[in-house]
Every structure is written in structure tokens, then in C-alpha cells.
C-alpha positions as a Markdown table, in Angstrom:
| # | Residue | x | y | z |
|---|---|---|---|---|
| 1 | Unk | 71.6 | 71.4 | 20.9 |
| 2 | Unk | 74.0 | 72.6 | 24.0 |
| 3 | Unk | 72.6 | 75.4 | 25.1 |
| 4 | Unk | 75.4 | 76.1 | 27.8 |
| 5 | Unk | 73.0 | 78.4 | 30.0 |
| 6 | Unk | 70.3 | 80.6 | 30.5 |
| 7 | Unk | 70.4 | 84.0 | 32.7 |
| 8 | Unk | 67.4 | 86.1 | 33.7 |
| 9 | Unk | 69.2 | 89.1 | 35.2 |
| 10 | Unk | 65.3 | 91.2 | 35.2 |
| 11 | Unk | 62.1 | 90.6 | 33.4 |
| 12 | Unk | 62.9 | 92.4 | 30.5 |
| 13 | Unk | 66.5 | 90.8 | 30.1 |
| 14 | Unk | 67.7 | 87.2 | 28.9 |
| 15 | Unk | 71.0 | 86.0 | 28.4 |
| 16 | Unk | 72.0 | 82.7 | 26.9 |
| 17 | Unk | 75.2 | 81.1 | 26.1 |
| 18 | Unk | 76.1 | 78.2 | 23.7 |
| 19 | Unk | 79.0 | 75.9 | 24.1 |
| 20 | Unk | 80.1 | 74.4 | 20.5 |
| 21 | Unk | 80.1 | 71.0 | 20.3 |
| 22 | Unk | 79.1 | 70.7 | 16.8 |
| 23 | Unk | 81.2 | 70.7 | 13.6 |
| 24 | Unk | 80.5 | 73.3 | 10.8 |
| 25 | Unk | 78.4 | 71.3 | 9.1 |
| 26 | Unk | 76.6 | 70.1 | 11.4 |
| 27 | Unk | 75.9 | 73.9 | 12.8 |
| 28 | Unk | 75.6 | 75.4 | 8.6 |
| 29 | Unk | 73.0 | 72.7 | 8.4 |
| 30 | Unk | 70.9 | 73.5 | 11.3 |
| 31 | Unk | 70.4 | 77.7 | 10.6 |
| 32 | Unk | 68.6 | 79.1 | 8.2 |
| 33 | Unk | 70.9 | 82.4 | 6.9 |
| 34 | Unk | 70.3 | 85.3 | 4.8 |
| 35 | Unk | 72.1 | 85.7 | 1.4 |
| 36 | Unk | 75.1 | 88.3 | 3.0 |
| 37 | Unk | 75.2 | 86.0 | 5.7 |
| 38 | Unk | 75.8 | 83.2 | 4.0 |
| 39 | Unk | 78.7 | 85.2 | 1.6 |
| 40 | Unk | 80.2 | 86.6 | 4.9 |
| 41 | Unk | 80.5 | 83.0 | 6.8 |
| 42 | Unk | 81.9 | 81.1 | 3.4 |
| 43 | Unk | 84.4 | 84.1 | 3.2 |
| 44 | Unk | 85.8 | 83.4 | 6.9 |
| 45 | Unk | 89.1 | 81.8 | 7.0 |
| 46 | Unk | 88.8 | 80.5 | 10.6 |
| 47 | Unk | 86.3 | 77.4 | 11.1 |
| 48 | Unk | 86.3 | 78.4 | 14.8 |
| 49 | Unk | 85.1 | 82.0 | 13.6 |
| 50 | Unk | 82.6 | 80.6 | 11.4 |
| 51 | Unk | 81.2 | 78.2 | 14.4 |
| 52 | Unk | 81.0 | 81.3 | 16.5 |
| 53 | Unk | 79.3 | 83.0 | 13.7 |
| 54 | Unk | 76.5 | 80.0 | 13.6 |
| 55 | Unk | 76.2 | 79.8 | 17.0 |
| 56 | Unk | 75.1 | 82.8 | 17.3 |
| 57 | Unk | 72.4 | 82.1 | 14.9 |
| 58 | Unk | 71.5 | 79.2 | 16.8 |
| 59 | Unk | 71.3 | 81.2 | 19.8 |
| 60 | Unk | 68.6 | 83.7 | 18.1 |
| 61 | Unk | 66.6 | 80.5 | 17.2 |
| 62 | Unk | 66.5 | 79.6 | 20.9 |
| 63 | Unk | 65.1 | 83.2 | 21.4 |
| 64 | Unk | 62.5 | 83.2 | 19.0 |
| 65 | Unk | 64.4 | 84.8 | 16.0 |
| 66 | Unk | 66.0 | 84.6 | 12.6 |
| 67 | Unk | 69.5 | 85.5 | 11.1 |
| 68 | Unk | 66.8 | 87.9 | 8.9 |
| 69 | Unk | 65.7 | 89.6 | 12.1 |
| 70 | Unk | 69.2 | 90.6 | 12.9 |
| 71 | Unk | 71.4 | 93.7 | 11.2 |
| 72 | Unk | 73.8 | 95.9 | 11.7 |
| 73 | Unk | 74.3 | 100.0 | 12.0 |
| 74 | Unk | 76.8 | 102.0 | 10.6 |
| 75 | Unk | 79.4 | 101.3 | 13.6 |
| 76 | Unk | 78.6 | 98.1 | 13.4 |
| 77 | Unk | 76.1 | 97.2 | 16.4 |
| 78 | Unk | 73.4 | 94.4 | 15.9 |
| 79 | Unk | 69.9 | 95.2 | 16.0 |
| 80 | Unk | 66.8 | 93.4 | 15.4 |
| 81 | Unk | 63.5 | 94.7 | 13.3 |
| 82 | Unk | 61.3 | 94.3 | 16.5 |
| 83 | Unk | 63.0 | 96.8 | 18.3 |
| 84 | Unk | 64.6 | 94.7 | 21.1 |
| 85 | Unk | 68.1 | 95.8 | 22.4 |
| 86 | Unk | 71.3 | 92.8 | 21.0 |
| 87 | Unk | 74.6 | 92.6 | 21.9 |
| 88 | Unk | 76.3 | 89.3 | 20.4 |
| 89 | Unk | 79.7 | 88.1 | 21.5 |
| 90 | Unk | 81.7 | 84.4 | 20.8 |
| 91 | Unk | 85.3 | 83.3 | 21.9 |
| 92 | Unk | 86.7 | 80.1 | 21.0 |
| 93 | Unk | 84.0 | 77.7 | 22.1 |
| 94 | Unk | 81.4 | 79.5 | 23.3 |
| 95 | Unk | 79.5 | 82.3 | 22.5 |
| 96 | Unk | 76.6 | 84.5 | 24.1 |
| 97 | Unk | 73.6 | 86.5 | 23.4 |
| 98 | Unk | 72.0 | 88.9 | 25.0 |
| 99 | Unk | 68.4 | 90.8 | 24.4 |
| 100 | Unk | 66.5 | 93.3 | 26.1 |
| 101 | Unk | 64.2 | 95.8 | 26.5 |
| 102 | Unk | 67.4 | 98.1 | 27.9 |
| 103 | Unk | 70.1 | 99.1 | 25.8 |
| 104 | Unk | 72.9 | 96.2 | 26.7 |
| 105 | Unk | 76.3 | 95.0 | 26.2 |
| 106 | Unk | 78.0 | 91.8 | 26.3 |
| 107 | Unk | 81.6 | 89.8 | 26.4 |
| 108 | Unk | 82.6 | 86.2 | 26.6 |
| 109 | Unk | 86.5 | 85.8 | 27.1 |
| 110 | Unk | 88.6 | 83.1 | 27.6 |
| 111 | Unk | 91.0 | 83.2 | 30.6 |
| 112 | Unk | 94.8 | 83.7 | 29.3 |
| 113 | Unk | 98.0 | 85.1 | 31.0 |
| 114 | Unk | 98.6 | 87.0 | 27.8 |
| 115 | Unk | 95.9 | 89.4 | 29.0 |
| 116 | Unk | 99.3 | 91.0 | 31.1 |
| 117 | Unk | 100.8 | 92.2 | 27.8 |
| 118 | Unk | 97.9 | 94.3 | 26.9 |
| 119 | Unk | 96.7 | 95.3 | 30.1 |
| 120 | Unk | 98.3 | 98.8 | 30.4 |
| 121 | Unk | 96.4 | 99.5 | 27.1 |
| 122 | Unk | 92.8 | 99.2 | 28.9 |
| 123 | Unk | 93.5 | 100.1 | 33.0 |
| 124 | Unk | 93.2 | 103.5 | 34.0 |
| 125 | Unk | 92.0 | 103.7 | 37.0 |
| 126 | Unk | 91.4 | 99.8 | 38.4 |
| 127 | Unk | 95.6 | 100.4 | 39.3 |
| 128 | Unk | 94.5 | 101.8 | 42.2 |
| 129 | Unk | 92.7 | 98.3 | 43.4 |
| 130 | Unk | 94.3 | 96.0 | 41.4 |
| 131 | Unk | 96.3 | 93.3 | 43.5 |
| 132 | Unk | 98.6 | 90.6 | 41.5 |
| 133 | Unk | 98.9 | 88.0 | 43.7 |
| 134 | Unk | 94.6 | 88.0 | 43.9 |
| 135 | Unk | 93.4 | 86.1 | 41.2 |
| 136 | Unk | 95.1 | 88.6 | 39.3 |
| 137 | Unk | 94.2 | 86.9 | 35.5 |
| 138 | Unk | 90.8 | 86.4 | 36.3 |
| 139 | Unk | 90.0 | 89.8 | 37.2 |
| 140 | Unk | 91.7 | 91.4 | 33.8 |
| 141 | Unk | 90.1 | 89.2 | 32.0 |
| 142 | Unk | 86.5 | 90.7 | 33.9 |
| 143 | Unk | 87.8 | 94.4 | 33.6 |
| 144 | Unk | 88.0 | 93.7 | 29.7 |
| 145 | Unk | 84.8 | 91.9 | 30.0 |
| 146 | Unk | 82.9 | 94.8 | 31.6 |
| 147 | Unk | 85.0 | 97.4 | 29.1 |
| 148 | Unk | 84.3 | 95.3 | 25.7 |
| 149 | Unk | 80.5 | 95.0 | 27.1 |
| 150 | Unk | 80.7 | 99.1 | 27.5 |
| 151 | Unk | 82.2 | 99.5 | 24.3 |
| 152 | Unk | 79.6 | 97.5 | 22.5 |
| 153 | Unk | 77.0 | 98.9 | 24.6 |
| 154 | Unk | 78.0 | 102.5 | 23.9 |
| 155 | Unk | 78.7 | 102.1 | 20.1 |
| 156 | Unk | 80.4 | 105.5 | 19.6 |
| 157 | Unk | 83.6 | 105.8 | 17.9 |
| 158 | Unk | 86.3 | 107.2 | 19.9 |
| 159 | Unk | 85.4 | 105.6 | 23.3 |
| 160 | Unk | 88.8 | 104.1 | 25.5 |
| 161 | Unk | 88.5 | 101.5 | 27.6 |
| 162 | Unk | 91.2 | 103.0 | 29.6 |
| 163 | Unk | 90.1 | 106.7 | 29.3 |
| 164 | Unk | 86.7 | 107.0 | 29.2 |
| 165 | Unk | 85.2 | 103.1 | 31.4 |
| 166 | Unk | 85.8 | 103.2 | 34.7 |
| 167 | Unk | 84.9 | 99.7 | 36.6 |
| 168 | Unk | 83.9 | 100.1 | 40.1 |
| 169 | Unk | 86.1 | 98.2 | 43.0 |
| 170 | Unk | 84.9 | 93.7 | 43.1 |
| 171 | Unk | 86.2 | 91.3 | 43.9 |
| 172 | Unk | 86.7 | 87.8 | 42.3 |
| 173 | Unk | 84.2 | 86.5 | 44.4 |
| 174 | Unk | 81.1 | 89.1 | 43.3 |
| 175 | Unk | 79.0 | 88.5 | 40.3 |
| 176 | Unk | 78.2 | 92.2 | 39.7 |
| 177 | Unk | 79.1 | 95.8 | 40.3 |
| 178 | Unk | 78.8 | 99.5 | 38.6 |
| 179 | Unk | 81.1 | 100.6 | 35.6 |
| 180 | Unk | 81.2 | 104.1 | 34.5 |
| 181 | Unk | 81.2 | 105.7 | 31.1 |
| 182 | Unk | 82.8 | 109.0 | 31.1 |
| 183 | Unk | 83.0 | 110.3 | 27.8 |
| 184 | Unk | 83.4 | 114.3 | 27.0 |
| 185 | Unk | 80.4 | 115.6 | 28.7 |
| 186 | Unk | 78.1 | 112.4 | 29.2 |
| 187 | Unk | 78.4 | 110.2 | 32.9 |
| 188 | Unk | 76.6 | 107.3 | 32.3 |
| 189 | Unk | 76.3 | 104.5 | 34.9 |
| 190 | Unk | 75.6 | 101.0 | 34.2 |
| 191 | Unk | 74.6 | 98.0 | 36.6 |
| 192 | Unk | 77.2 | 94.9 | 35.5 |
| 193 | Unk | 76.8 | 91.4 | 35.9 |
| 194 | Unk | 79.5 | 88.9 | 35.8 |
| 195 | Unk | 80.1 | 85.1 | 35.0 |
| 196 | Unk | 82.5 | 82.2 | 35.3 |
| 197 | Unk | 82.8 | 79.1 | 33.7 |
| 198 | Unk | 85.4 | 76.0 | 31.9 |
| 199 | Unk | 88.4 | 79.0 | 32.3 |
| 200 | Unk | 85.6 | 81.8 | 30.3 |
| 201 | Unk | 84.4 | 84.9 | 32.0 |
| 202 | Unk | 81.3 | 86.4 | 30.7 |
| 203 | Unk | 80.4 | 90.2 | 32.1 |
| 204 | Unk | 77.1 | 92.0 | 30.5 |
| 205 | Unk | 75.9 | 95.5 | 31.1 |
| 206 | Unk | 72.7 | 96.8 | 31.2 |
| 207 | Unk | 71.8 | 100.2 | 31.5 |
């Protein structure tokens, strides 16, 4: 069972991230999943999205819960019957989970230099502190992290990542700082927490 890692960030906040090792079968075999579950897994054409999928189920095992505790709203965002606060996230080999008593958000992304082609499509204001000869790949890839983790956090249609999140000033050696949602007339600020590992960065926010 590789359970990558386990994060405590508060008392009323776990996160814990999965590495996949296993094959599909070997990870079908091992959950337990809901008839829609089941139709929506069989209907994925990528095997590395289905892993992710089960992962993730293997994930709410290690908390506790089953693929029948978990659903989804309207826009999409996981919840679970008890009431705790889910945010769910998977990228190639690994995926993440995180619950709490807080509403939360969270991103695992792999490290690529394509994350230069898209970037003008999600900075807005991280220009103004942005350096490319400073680790300049790895700290994208965290501004998306923090964004995504906003977005899913957030949960309301019409949010930019490059309007409306703002990601306070860090630096590639920090492992947290403040992002900003700023979205018609609501300022919300959020504490963030940040990751890396095997070429992944992983940012959560909790609010």
C-alpha cells in the first residue's frame, strides 16, 4: 500500500498522498466502488486516469472512508455525508487528499517546462516578483498549484486564476504563504502550504 505521505498542517486538517505503484487491477481489486463509480472508471480511456481515479479511493480508505461517503455538487466539488471539508487531486503518479474541518483546496502537479506556454493565461500579478533565471519552472508550477487549490476551494463558476487569485511574494525555498481571492465584492485570504517531491509540487489551501 504506498502511502507516499502524511501531513498534519492543524488538528483539524490531514493531508495524504499516494504514489501508484500498482496496476489497475491490482488497484480495481483492492476498492470497494459505488455503481456510477464503477460505470465512470470503466468509461475512462486513460489507464493512468483510472489509477488516479482508484487511488483516490484508496486514499479515503486510509482516512476512514468509502467511495459511498464521497459525492459531488452541481459545479462539481467533492463532499462527504459527514460533513468534513474534501478536495481531491491526482497527476500522473500520484495523487492527494485532503480533509478538514475548514473549507480546503488542493493540487498535485508535475514539474514541466511547458508550464511557459500557458503561463500568461494564469499570472496577473506574480509579474511583478517573478524572476526567470530563479527556479523559474518550479515556482509556476507552485503559482498554479496555489491557483487550482483556490479554484477548487472556491467552487464558483467564473473565478480567474489570473484575475481574481492573487499569490503573495515566496520564494522556492518557503513551504507556505497567503493567496488572495478577489472576486467582485468578496476578499478572501487563505493560509497556503506548499510541497516538493520526485519533480511534483503539491500546494493546499485552507481557509
Amino acid at each position: 500500500m504506498p502511502l507516499y505521505k502524511t501531513i498534519s498542517p492543524n488538528s483539524q486538517t490531514t493531508v495524504k498522498i499516494w504514489k501508484i505503484d500498482e496496476s489497475y487491477d491490482d488497484l480495481i481489486q483492492s476498492v470497494h466502488l459505488k455503481p456510477e463509480s464503477l460505470e465512470r472508471v470503466l468509461d475512462m480511456k486513460s489507464v493512468m486516469h483510472q489509477c488516479g481515479f482508484l487511488s483516490v479511493r484508496c486514499l479515503l480508505a486510509e482516512f476512514g472512508y468509502q467511495d459511498s461517503d464521497l459525492f459531488y455538487d452541481e459545479h462539481g466539488k467533492p463532499h462527504l455525508k459527514d460533513g468534513k471539508q474534501i478536495s481531491i487531486t491526482h497527476s500522473f503518479h500520484f495523487s492527494a487528499v485532503i480533509i478538514s474541518d475548514f473549507i480546503v483546496g488542493i493540487d498535485v502537479e508535475k514539474q514541466r517546462d511547458k508550464i511557459t506556454i500557458i503561463a500568461h493565461k494564469f499570472i496577473g500579478y506574480e509579474k511583478e516578483y517573478l524572476n526567470e533565471d530563479d527556479g523559474y519552472i518550479e515556482k509556476l508550477t507552485a503559482i498554479w498549484c496555489v491557483k487550482e487549490s483556490l479554484y477548487k476551494l472556491f467552487a464558483t463558476p467564473g473565478l480567474s486564476f489570473k484575475k481574481h487569485c492573487l499569490v503573495i511574494p515566496f520564494s522556492n525555498n518557503d513551504n507556505e504563504t497567503v493567496a488572495w481571492i478577489d472576486y467582485k465584492t468578496k476578499k478572501l485570504r487563505y493560509n497556503i502550504h506548499f510541497l516538493t517531491f520526485e519533480g511534483f509540487t503539491c500546494a493546499y489551501a485552507i481557509s
